[in-house]
Each structure stands twice: as structure tokens, then as C-alpha cells.
C-alpha positions as CSV (number, residue, x, y, z in Angstrom):
1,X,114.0,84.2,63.2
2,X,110.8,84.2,65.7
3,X,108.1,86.9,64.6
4,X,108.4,89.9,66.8
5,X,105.7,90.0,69.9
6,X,103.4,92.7,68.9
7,X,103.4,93.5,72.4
8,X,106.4,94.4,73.1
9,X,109.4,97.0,72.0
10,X,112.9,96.5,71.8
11,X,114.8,100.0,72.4
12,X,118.3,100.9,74.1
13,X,118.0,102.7,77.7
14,X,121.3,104.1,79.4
15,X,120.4,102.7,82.7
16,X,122.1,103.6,86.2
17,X,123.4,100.1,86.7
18,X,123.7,101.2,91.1
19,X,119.6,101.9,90.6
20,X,119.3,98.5,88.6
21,X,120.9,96.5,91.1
22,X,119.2,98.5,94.0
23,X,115.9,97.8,92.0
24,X,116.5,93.9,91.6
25,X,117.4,93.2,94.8
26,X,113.8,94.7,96.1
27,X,112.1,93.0,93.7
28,X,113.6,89.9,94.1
29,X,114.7,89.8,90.1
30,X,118.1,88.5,88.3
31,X,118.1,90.8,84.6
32,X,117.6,93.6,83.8
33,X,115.2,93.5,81.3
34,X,112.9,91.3,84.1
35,X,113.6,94.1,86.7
36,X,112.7,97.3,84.2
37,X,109.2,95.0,83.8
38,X,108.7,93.9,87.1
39,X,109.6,97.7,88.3
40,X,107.1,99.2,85.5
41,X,104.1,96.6,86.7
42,X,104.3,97.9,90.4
43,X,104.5,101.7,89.4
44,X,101.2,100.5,87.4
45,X,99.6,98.7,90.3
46,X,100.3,101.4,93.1
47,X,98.4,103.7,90.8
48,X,95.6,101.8,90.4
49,X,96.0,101.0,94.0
50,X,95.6,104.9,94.5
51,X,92.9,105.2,92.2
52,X,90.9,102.3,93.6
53,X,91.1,104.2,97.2
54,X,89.9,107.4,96.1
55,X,86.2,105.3,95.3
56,X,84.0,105.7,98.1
57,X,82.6,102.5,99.3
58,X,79.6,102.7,101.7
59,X,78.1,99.2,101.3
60,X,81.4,97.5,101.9
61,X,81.2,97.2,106.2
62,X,83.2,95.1,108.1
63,X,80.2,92.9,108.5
64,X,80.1,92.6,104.6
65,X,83.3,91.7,103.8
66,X,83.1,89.3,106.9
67,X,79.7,87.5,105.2
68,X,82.3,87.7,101.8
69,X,85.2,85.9,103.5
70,X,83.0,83.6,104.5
71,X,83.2,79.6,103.0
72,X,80.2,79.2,100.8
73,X,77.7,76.0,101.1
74,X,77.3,74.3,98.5
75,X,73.6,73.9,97.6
């Protein structure tokens, strides 16, 4: 037997399967236990999505994030 990943928890969910499949097919996953992960990392990333535009960011013009997008020469 493998040695449990420390980062990660098996436990028994009663899922609704119609939700499941409704999930996968927006996230573009197959199993379940990929879709409950790939569902859990996007409610993650919208909040810090949401956190990250409550920061006010006066230095960041469209002029600086042209001069960021910009390809750098090498020197």
C-alpha cells in the first residue's frame, strides 16, 4: 500500500449526481473526484479574484501596463 498524501483527505460526500454532471460538463472534467477539485479551485480563485479587486491601484495606468506588455531588450 502507497503512504497516504498528507495533503489530502479521503471522506464520503452524498453528492447530487444532476449537480455533478452539470458541474463537469462546465468544467470540462470526467470524475468526480476531479470535478469536486477542479470546482473547489475556482471557488478559491474567484475569491481571490474578488479580493485582489478590492486593492486600489493608482500606479498601474494604461500607459504602465502598456510599457509592462512591452518585449524587453536584451542588454
Amino acid at each position: 500500500m502507497l503512504p497516504s498524501d498528507p495533503m489530502r483527505k479521503h471522506t464520503t460526500l452524498d453528492l447530487d449526481e444532476d449537480l455533478v454532471r452539470e458541474a463537469a460538463a462546465a468544467l470540462g472534467t470526467r470524475r468526480t473526484t476531479e470535478t469536486v477539485h477542479a470546482a473547489l479551485a475556482e471557488v478559491v480563485a474567484r475569491r481571490r479574484r474578488a479580493m485582489l479587486a478590492r486593492h486600489d491601484f493608482p500606479d498601474l495606468t494604461p500607459d504602465a501596463l502598456a510599457e509592462m506588455r512591452a518585449p524587453r531588450r536584451a542588454g
